[in-house]
C-alpha positions as CSV (number, residue, x, y, z in Angstrom):
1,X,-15.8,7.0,24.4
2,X,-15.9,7.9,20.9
3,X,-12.3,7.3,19.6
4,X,-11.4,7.4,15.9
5,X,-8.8,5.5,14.5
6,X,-5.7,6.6,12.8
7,X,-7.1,6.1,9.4
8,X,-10.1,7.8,9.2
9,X,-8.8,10.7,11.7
10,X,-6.5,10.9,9.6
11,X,-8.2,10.6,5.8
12,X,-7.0,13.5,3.6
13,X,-10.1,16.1,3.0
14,X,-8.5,18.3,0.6
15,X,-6.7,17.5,-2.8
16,X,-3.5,19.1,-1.4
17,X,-3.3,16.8,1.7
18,X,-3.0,13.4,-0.9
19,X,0.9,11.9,-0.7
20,X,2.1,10.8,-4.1
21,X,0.0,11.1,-6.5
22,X,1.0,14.2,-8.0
23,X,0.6,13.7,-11.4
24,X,-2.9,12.8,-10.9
25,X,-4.1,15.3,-8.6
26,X,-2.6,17.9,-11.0
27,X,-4.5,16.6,-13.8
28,X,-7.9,16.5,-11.6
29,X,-7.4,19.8,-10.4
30,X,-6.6,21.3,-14.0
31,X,-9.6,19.7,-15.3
32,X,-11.9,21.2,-12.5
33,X,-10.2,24.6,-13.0
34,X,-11.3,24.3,-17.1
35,X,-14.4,23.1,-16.5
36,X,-13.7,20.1,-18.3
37,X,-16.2,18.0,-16.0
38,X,-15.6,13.8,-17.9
39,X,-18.7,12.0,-17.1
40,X,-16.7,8.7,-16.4
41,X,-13.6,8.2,-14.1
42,X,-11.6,5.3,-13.7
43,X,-9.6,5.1,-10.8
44,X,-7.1,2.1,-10.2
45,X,-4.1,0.9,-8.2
46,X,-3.1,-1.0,-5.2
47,X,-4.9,-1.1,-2.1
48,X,-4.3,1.6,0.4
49,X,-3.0,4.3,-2.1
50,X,-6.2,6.6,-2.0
51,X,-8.5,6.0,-5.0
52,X,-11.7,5.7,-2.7
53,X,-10.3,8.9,-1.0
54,X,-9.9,10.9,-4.5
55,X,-13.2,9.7,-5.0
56,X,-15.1,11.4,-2.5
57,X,-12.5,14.6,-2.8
58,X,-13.5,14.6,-6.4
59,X,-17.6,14.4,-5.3
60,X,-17.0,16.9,-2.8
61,X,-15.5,19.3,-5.3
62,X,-18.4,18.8,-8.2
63,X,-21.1,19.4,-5.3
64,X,-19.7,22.0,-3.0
65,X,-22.7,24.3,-2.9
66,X,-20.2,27.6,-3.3
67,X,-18.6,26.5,-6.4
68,X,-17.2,23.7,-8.7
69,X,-13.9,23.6,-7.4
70,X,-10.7,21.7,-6.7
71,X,-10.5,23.5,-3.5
72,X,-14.3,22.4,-1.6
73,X,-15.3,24.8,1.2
74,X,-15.8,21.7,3.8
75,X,-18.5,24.0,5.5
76,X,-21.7,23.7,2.8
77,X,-24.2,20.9,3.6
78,X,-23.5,18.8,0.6
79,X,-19.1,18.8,1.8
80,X,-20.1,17.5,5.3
81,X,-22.7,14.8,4.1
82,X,-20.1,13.6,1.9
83,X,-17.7,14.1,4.3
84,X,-19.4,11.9,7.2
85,X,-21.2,9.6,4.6
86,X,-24.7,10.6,4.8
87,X,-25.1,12.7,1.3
88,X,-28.3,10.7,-0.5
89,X,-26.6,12.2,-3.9
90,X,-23.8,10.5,-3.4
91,X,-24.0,7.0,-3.6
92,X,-21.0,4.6,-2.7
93,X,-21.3,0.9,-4.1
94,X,-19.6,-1.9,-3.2
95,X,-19.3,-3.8,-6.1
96,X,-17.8,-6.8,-4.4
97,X,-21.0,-7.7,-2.3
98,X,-23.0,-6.4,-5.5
99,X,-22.3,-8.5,-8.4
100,X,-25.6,-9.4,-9.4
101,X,-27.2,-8.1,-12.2
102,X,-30.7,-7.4,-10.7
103,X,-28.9,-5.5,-8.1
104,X,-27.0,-3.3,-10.7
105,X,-30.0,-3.0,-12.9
106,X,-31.7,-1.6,-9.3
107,X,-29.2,0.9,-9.1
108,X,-29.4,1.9,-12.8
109,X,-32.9,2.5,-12.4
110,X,-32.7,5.7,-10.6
111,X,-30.0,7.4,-12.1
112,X,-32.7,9.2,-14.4
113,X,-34.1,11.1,-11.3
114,X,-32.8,14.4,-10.6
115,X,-30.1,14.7,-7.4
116,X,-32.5,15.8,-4.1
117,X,-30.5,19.0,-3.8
118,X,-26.9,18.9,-5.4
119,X,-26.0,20.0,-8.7
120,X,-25.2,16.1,-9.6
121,X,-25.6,12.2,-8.3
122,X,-22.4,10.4,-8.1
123,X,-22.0,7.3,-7.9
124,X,-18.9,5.8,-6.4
125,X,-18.4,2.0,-7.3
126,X,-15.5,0.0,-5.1
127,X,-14.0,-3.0,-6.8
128,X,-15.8,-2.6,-10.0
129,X,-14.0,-5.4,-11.2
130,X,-16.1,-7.7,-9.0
131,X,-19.2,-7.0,-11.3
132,X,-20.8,-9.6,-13.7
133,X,-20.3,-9.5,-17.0
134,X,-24.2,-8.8,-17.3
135,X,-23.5,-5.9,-14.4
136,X,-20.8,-4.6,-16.9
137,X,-22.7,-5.0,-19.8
138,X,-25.8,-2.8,-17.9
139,X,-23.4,-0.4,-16.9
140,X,-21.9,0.2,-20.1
141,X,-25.1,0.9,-21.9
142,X,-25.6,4.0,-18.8
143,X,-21.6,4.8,-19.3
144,X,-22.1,5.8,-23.2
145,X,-25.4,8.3,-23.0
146,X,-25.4,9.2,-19.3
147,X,-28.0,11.9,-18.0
148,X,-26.2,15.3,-18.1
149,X,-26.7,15.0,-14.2
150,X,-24.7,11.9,-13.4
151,X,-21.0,11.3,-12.8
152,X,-19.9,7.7,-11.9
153,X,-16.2,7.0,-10.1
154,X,-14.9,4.1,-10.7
155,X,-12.3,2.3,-8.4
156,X,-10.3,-0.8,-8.8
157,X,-7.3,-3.1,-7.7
158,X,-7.4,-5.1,-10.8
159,X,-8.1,-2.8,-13.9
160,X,-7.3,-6.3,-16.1
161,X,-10.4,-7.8,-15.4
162,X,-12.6,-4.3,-16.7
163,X,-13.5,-4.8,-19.9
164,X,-11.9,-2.7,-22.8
165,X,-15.6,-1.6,-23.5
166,X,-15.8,0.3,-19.9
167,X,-12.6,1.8,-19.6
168,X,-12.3,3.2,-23.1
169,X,-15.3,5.3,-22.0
170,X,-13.8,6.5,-18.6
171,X,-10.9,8.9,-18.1
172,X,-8.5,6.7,-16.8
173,X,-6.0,7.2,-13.3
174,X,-3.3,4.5,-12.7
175,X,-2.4,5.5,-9.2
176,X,1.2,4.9,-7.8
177,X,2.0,2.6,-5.0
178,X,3.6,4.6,-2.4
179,X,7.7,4.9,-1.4
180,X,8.7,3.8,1.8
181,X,9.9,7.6,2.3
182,X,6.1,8.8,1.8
183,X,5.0,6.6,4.3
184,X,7.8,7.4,6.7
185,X,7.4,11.2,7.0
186,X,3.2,10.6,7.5
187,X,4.1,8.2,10.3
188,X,6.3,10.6,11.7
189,X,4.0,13.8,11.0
190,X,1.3,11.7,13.0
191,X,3.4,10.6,15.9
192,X,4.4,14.3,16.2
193,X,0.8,15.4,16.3
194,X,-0.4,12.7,18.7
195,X,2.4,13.3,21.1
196,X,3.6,10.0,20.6
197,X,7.2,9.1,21.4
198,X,8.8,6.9,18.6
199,X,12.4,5.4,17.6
200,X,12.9,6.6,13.8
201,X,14.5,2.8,13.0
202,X,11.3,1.5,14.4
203,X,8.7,3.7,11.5
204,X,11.2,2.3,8.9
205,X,10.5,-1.1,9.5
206,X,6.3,-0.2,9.5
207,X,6.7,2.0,5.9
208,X,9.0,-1.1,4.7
209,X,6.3,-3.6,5.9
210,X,3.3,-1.1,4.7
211,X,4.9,-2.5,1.2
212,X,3.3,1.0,-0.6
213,X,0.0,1.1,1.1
214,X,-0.5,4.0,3.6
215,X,-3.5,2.4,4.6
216,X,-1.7,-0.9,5.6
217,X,0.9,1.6,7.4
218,X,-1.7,3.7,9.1
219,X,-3.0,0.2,10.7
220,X,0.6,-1.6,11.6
221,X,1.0,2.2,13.4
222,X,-2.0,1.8,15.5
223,X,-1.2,-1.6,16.3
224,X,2.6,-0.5,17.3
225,X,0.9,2.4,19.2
226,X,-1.1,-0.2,21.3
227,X,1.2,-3.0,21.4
228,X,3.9,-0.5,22.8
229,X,1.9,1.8,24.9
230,X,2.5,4.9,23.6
231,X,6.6,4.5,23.0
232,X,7.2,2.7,19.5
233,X,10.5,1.8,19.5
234,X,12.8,-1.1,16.9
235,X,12.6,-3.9,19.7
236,X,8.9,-4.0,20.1
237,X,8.6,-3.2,16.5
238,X,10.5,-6.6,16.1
239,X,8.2,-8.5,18.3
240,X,5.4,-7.3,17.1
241,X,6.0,-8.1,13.5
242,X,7.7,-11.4,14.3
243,X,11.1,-9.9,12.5
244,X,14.3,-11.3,13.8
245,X,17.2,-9.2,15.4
246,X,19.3,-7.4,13.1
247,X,22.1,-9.2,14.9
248,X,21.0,-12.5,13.8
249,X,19.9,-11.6,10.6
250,X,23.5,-10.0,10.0
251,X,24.9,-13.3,11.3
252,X,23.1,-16.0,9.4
253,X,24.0,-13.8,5.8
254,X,27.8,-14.0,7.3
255,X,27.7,-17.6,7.5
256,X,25.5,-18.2,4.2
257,X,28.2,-16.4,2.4
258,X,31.2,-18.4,4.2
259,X,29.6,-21.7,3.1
260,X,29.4,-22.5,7.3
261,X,26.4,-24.7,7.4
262,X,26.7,-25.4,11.3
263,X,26.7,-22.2,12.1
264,X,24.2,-21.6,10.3
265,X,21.7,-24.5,11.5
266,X,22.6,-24.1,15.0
267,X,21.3,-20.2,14.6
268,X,18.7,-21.4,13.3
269,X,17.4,-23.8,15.7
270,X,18.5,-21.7,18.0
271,X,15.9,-18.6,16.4
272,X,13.0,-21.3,16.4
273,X,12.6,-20.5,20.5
274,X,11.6,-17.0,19.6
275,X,8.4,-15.9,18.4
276,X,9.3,-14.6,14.3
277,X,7.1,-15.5,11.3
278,X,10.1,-17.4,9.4
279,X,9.6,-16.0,6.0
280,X,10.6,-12.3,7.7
281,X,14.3,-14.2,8.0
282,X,14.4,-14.8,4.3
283,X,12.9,-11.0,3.8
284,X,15.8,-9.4,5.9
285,X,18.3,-11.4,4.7
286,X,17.6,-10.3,0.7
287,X,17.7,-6.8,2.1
288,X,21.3,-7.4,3.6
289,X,22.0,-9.1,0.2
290,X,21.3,-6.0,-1.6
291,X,23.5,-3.6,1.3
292,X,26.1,-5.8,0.5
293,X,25.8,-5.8,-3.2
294,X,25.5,-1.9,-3.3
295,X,28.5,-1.6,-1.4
296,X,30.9,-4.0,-3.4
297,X,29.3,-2.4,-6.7
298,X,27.7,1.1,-6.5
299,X,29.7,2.4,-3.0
300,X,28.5,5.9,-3.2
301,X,25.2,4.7,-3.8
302,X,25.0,2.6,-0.9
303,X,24.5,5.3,2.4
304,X,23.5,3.8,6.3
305,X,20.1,2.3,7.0
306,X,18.8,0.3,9.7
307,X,21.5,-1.8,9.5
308,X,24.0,0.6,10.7
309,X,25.7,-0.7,13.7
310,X,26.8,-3.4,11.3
311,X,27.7,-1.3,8.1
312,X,31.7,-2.2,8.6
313,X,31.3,-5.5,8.8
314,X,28.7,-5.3,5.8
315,X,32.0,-3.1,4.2
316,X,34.1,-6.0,4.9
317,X,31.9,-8.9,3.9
318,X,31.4,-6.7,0.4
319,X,35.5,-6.3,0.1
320,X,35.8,-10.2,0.7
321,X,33.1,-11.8,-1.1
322,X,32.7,-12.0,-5.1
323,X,29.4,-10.0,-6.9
324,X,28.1,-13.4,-8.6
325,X,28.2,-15.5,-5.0
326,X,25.9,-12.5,-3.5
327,X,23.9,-12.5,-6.7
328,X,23.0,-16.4,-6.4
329,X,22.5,-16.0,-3.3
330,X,19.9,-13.1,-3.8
331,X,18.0,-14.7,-6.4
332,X,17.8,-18.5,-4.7
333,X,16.5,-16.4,-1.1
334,X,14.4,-15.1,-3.7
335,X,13.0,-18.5,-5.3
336,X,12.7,-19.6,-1.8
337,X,10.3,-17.1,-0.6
338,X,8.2,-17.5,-3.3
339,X,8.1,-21.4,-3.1
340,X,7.0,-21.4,0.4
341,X,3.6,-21.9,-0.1
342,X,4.1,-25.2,-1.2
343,X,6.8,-26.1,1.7
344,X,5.2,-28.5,4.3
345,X,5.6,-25.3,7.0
346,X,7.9,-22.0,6.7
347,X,10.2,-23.4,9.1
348,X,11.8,-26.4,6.8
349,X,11.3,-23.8,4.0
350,X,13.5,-21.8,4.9
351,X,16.2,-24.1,6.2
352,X,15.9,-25.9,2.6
353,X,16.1,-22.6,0.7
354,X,19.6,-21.5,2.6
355,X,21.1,-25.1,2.1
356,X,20.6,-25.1,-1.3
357,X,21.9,-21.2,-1.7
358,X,25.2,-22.8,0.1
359,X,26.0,-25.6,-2.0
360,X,25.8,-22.6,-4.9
361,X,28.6,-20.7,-3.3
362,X,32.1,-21.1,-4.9
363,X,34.9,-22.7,-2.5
């Protein structure tokens, strides 16, 4: 059986099918339109937003064998080589198990031969920020005089570490990491196309978890999809993620805020039977910090989520509890997560984090 998973069934083959990266789709596009082919691009951002994928839409659209154009006919030899992976003029590098400088110098070697049928050789490096600093040095040497038939793609989650010396010869893409509401409507586009049944409240925890990668979202989805058997819905969602019930999440903020320590510490103990990754308490809790806080400050801004069966009571802890006390509250959770790491295990973490938010809270 020759299944394909989500993210590569999946993997946008035309400009038009990228999610949120306008801006840089529109300036790739305009400069294939004008001709204005740069020898050099540098493509960076987070993992999962689509660099490597821009990449090979950008190789297929120099080497379509109809035209140089933003729109590649997918039909031509040289699209479905690149397309499948098997094009020998378009070469993708890993540079993180390449760092070497006799491997780069390898590579360099050939660029002076002429593609085997395409009208250039592209070269697609991954991670360039893995490379040496003799790789970089190499490379930069091919980056200022490169043979009229050579275009290099450059992609990266850490554009700090490229030296100013490389990118000030590239044209430069920062991409954007990718809203929750991005990720949601592709979840639910592919749910709908799979004929997959699925609880909307359920694909809002995966694009909130996907934390702006679609990748990261496409794989929690094809987890959820196996782990629930075809019927995604918030409960299994929960389990599978290890995220507490919004029921206890709503009560442990309710007795944070009310200074009720043994109510807290019993739910607590009580939540250590049940299989949740403790630092997901801390997570939900900061995001029913922030309901409340839009809903005592900004009311109109504040509009129903996941935590809708509850939004009275959020209404009425917001009407009854001060800004600054939610505020502390907010930024000692915050403190906490970070500092968790260093906790002897998440559990006593977190425990330690909400005792100390409650002896900040005003009588």
């Amino acid at each position: 059986m020759n299944y394909q998973i989500i993210a590569r069934k999946y993997r946008p083959q035309s400009f038009k099918e990228i999610i949120g990266q306008k801006h840089i789709i529109t300036a790739i596009c305009n400069a294939i339109a004008m001709k204005r082919i740069h020898h050099a691009w540098l493509l960076s951002g987070t993992r999962g937003v689509g660099k490597t994928t821009i990449g090979r839409l950008l190789a297929k659209s120099l080497n379509c064998q109809k035209n140089i154009s933003s729109i590649p006919c997918r039909k031509c030899t040289n699209c479905k080589e690149i397309e499948i992976g098997t094009s020998i003029d378009f070469i993708e590098i890993d540079a993180a198990s390449r760092t070497k400088i006799e491997e780069m110098r390898e590579i360099l070697d050939h660029i002076y031969y002429a593609p085997s049928k395409s009208r250039f050789k592209i070269y697609l490096i991954d991670e360039v920020h893995m490379l040496s600093r003799h790789s970089f040095n190499a490379l930069l040497k091919t980056l200022e005089e490169p043979p009229k038939h050579i275009k290099f793609i450059l992609a990266t989650t850490d554009i700090e570490k490229i030296p100013k010396t490389i990118t000030s010869r590239c044209l430069c893409f920062k991409l954007n990491i990718l809203s929750e509401e991005n990720i949601l409507n592709y979840l639910k586009f592919i749910l709908n196309n799979e004929n997959i049944n699925f609880d909307i409240d359920a694909l809002k925890i995966i694009s909130e978890y996907s934390k702006g990668s679609m990748r990261d979202g496409l794989n929690l989805l094809e987890h959820a999809i196996s782990f629930s058997k075809n019927n995604i819905n918030l409960k299994k969602i929960n389990i599978m993620l290890g995220i507490p019930s919004k029921k206890n999440i709503y009560l442990l903020t309710k007795f944070l805020l009310e200074k009720d320590s043994k109510k807290m510490m019993f739910l607590l103990n009580k939540m250590d039977n049940i299989n949740i990754e403790w630092e997901n308490i801390l997570i939900e809790m900061l995001r029913i910090l922030y309901d409340i806080a839009m809903k005592k400050i900004y009311p109109l801004e504040w509009h129903e989520n996941i935590y809708k069966n509850y939004q009275y009571d959020i209404q009425e802890i917001a009407y009854k509890k001060n800004k600054k006390d939610i505020q502390i509250c907010y930024k000692i959770l915050l403190n906490g997560r970070k500092q968790l790491i260093f906790s002897p295990n998440h559990k006593i973490g977190v425990k330690m984090t909400l005792l100390q938010a409650i002896t900040q809270i005003k009588e």
